[in-house]
C-alpha positions as CSV (number, residue, x, y, z in Angstrom):
1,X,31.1,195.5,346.6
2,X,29.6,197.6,344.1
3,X,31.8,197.8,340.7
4,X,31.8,201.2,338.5
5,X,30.9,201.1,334.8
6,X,34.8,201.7,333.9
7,X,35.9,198.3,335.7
8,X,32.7,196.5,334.4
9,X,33.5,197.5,330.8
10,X,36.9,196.7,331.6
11,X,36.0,193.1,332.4
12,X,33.9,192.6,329.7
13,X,36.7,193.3,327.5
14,X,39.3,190.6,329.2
15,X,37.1,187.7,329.1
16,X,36.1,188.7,325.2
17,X,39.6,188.7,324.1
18,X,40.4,185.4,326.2
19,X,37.6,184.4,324.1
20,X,38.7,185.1,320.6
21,X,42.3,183.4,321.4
22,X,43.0,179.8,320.1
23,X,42.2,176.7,322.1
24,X,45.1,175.1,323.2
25,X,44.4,171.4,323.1
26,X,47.0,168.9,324.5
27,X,49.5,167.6,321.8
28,X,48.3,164.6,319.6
29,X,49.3,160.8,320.5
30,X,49.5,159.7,316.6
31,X,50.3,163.1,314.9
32,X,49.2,162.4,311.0
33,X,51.6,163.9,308.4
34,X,50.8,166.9,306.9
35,X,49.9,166.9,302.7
36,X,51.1,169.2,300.4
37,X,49.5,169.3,296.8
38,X,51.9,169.3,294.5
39,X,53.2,171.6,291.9
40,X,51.3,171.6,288.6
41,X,54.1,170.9,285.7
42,X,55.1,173.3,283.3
43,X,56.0,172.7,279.5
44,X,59.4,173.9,280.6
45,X,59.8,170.6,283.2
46,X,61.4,167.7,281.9
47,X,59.4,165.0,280.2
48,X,58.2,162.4,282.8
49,X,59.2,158.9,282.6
50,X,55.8,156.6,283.0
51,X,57.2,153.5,283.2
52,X,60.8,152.6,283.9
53,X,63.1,152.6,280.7
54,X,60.2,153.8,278.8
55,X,61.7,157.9,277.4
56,X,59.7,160.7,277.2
57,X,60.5,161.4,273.4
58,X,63.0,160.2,271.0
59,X,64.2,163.6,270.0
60,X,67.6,163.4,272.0
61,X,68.1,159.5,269.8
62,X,66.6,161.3,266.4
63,X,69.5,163.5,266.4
64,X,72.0,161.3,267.4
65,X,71.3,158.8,264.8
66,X,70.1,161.0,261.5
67,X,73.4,162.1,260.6
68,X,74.4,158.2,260.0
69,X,71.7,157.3,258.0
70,X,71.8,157.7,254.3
71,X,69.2,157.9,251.4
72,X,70.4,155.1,248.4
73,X,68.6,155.4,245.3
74,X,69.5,153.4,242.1
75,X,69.3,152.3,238.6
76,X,69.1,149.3,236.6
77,X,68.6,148.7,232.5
78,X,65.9,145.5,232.4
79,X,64.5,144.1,229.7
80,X,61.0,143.8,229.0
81,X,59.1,140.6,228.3
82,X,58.1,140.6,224.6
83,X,54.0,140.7,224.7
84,X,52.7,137.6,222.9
85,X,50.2,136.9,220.4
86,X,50.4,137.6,216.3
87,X,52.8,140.4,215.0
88,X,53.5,140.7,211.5
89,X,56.5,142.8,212.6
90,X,57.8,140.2,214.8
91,X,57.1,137.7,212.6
92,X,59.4,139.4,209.7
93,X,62.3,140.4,212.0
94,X,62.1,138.8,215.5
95,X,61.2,140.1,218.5
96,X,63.0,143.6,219.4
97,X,64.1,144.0,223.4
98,X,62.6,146.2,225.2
99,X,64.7,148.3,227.5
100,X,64.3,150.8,230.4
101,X,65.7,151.9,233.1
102,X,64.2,151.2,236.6
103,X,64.8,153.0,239.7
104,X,64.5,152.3,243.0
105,X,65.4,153.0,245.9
106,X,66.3,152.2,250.0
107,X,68.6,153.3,252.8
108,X,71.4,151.8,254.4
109,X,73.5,153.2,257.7
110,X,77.1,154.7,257.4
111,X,79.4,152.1,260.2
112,X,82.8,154.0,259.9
113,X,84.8,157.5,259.0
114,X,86.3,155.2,256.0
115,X,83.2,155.6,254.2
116,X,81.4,152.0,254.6
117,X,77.8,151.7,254.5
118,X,75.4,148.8,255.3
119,X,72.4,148.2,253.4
120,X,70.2,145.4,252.1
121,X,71.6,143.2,249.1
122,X,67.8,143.5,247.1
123,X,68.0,147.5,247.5
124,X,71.4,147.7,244.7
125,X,70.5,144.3,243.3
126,X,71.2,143.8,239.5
127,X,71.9,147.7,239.7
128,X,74.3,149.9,237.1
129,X,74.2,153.0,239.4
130,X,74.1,153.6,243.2
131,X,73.8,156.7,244.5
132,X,73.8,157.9,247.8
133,X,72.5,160.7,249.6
134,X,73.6,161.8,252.9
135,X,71.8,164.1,255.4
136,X,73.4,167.6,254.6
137,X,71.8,166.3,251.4
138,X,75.7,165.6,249.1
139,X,75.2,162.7,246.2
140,X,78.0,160.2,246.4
141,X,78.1,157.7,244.1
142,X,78.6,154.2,245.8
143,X,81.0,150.7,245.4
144,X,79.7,147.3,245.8
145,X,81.8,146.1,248.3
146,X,80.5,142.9,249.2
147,X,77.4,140.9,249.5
148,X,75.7,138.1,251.6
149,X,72.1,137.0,250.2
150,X,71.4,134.2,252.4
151,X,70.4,137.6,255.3
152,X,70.1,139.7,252.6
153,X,73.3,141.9,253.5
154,X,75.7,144.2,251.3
155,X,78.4,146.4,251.9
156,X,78.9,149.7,249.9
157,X,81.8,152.4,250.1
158,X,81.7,156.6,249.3
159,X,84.5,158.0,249.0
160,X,83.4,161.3,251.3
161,X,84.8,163.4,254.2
162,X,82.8,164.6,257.2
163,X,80.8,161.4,258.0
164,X,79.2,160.5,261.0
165,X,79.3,156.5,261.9
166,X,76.5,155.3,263.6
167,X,77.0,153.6,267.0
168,X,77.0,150.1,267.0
169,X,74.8,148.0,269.8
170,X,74.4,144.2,271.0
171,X,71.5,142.8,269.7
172,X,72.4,139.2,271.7
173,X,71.2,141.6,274.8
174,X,67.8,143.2,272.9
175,X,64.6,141.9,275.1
176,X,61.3,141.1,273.2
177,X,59.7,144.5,274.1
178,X,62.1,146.7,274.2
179,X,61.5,150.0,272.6
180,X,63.6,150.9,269.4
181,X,62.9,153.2,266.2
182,X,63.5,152.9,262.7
183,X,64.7,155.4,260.4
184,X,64.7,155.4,256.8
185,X,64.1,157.0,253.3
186,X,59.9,155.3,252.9
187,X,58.3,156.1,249.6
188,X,61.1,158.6,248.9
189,X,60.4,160.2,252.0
190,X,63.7,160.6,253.5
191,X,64.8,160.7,257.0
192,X,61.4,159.0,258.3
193,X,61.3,158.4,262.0
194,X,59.1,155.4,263.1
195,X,59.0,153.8,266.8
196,X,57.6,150.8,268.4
197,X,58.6,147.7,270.4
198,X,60.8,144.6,269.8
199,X,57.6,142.1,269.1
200,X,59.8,139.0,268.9
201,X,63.3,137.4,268.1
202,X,64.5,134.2,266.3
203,X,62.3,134.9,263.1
204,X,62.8,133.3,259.7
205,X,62.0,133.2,256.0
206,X,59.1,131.3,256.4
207,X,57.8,133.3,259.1
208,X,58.2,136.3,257.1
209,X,56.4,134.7,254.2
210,X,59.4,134.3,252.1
211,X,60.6,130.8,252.3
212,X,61.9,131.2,248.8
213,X,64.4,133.2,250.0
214,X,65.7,130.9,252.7
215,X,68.8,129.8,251.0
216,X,70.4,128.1,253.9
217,X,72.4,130.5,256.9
218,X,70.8,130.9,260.1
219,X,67.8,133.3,260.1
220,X,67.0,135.0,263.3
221,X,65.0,138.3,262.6
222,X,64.4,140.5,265.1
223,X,60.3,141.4,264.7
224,X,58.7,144.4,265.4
225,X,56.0,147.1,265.2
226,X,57.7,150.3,264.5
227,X,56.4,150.9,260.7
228,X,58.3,149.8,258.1
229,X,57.6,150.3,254.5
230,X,59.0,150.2,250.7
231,X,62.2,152.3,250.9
232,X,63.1,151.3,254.9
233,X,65.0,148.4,253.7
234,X,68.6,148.9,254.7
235,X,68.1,151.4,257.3
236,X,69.1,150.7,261.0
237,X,66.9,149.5,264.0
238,X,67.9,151.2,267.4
239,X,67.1,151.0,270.9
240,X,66.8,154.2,272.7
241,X,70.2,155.0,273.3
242,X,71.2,155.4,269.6
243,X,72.9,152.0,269.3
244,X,72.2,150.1,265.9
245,X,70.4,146.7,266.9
246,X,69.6,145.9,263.2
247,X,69.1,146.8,259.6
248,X,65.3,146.8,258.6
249,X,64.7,144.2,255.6
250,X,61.0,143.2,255.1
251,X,58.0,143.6,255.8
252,X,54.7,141.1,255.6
253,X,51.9,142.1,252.9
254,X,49.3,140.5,255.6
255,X,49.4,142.8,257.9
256,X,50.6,146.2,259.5
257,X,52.6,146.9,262.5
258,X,54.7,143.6,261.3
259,X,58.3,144.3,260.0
260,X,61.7,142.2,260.3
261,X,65.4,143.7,260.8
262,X,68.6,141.2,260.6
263,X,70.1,141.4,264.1
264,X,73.4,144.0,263.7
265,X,75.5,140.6,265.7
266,X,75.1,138.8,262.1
267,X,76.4,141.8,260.3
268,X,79.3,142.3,262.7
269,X,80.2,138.6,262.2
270,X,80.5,138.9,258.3
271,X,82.3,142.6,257.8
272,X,85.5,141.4,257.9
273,X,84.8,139.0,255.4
274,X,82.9,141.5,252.9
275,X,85.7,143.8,253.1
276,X,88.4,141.2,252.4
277,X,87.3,139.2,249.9
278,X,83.9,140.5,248.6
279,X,81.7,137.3,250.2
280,X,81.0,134.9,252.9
281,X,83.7,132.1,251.9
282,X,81.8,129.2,254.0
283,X,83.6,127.4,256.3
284,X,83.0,123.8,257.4
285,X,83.0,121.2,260.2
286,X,82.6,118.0,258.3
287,X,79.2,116.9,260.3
288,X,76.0,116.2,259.7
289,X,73.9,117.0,262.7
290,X,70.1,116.8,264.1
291,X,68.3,119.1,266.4
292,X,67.7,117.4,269.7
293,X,63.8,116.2,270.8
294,X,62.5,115.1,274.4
295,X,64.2,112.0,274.2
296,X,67.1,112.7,272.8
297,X,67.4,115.6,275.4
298,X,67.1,112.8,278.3
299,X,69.6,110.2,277.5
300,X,72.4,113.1,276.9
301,X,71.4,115.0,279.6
302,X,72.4,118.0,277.5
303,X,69.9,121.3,278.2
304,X,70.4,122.7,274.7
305,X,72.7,121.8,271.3
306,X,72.6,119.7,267.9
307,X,73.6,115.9,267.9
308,X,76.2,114.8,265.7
309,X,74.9,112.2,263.4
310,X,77.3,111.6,260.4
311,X,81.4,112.5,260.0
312,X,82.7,113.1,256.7
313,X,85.8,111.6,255.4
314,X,89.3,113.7,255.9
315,X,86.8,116.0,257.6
316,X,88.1,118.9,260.2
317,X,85.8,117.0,262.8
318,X,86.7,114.1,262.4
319,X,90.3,114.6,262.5
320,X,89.7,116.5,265.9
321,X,88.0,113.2,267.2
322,X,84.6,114.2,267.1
323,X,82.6,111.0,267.3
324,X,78.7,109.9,266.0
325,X,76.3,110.7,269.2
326,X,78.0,113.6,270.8
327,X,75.9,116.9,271.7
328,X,78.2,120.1,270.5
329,X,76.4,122.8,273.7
330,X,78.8,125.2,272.5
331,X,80.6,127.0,269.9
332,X,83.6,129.3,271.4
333,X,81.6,129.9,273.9
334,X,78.1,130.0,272.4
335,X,74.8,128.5,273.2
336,X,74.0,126.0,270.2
337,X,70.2,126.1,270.2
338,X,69.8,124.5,267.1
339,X,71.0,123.5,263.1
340,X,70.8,126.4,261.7
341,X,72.3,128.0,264.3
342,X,75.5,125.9,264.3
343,X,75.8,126.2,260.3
344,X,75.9,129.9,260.4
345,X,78.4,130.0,263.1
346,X,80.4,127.5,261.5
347,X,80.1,129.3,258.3
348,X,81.1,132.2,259.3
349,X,83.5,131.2,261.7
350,X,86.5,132.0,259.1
351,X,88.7,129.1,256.6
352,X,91.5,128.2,259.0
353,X,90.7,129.4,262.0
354,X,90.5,127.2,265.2
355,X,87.4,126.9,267.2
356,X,86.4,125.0,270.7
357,X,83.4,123.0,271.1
358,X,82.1,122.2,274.3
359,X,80.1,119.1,273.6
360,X,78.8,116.4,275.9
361,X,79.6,112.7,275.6
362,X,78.3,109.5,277.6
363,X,76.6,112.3,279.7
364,X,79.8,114.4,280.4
365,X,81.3,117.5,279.1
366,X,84.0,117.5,276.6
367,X,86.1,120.2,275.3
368,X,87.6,120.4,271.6
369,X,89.8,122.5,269.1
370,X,88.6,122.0,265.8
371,X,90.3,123.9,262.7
372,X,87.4,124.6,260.4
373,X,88.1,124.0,256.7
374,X,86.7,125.3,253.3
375,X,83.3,124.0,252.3
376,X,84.0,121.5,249.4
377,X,82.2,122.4,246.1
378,X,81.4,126.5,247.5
379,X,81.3,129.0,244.7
């Protein structure tokens, strides 16, 4: 059969556009998942989060936590050292005293509506006048309220409306690198934000480089690498969500990224004291203890504490029938970990008060009650 040129086109045409139309190709066995790229992020996204509690800024903490911290600048009248060598004018009518004023100056942290402020004793040291200066930029003066050298601690009061107390944190729960910021009034340069990491915990004077200062207490800085310098001291350490964790006090001459705050637990411990009566009145167990070594750990069985070693006569401990060779574990409800741990608990523990000890004795654990007493021959 002979086609015409109309139905030959006409094919020609069918099998073109049965040509142009997708395979179809029988469905796949192990289908793959489809990938999207994903959307670039703008500056108006929120600020990604690296690694888990690690924030994107510290501008939402910054603002929380500037309004609490306060600029302390002071004055003190000192006396020169008369220069040595010949002087006729000395020689005819003694040696005149040289005075100035020096001024210096620090920060400290505001810790209620009352007007209460935190700060480091060696900032108002030996000082006539204390001023402080508070973010909306007022001058108050200041009060000594009360003072504890030994972690180099004072408490100061303004009399001022419209404050803003800082929050206060748990610096038993801070873990050695955890981020937290400093902020403080550095070379006069006030309201100075700094961040870094918690580098370590349990510190002392002689780690600092300042054993002179250790005059007994319990030192326990917190370390860290947020910078601190001249003018810090007093202000607060805070972890990221704006609670205080410590109050910045020194810093090491040897190196940088090296600074020391007194964990805010310490501070918390003594307020009620500084407010009442001015001072730490230490309070006393009436023991003389040791730290426990390797052996002494095995034949108490006892995983941490201090060994008592000595009872004092008419003593709180003894009368509470502590005896020579028990392990005190605990102090109302406290891990002893060592000495100087125990003496700044007991210290501070308050004249009067009763306190338990869980100690361990011919391998087995003992509870206490011990009424701590006033440290004979305390200033």
């Amino acid at each position: 059969m002979r086609l015409s040129l109309i139905q030959l086109l006409t094919a020609v045409c069918i099998i073109a556009i049965a040509g142009c139309r997708p395979i179809q190709k029988d469905p796949d066995p192990n289908p793959q998942p489809q990938i999207h790229e994903a959307p670039s992020i703008s500056h108006e996204d929120d600020v990604r989060v690296i690694y888990p509690n690690v924030p994107g800024s510290f501008v939402s903490t910054t603002k929380k936590v500037k309004p609490s911290v306060v600029n302390i600048f002071t004055a003190a009248v000192v006396r020169d050292q008369p220069r040595s060598g010949f002087s006729l004018f000395e020689d005819l009518f003694g040696r005149p005293h040289r005075e100035r004023i020096q001024r210096s100056l620090g920060s400290g942290f505001i810790i209620d509506a009352q007007g209460y402020i935190f700060t480091n004793y060696h900032v108002i040291r030996g000082a006539q006048q204390i001023l402080v200066q508070l973010e909306d930029k007022r001058q108050v003066p200041a009060t000594p309220v009360g003072i504890e050298p030994g972690i180099d601690a004072a408490l100061l009061h303004i009399d001022a409306d419209r404050l803003t107390p800082i929050e206060m944190g748990d610096s038993s729960r801070l873990e050695v690198g955890e981020w937290v910021m400093a902020i403080g009034n550095p070379f006069g340069l006030t309201h100075t934000v700094t961040a870094g990491i918690v580098s370590a915990k349990g510190r002392n004077w002689n780690d600092i480089g300042a054993g002179q200062n250790g005059d007994g207490g319990y030192q326990n800085f917190i370390q860290t690498d947020a910078s601190i310098n001249p003018g810090n001291s007093g202000g607060p350490l805070v972890n990221v969500s704006g609670e205080v964790v410590g109050m910045n006090t020194a810093i090491t001459a040897e190196g940088q990224g090296i600074g020391f705050a007194v964990p805010i637990d310490m501070l918390k411990t003594i307020l009620p004291q500084l407010k009442r009566s001015g001072r730490v009145l230490p309070a006393w167990l009436g023991v003389g203890i040791r730290d426990l070594d390797e052996r002494l750990t095995q034949l108490t069985s006892a995983a941490n504490g201090v060994m008592v070693t000595e009872l004092y006569k008419n003593g709180p401990a003894i009368q509470s029938g502590l005896q020579v060779g028990d392990v005190i574990e605990k102090f109302n409800g406290t891990d002893v970990t060592d000495s100087s741990m125990l003496s700044w608990m007991t210290a501070t523990a308050g004249i009067g008060n009763t306190v338990e000890l869980e100690i361990r004795r011919d391998r087995k654990p003992i509870r206490i009650q011990v009424e701590v007493q006033a440290k004979p021959f305390s200033n």
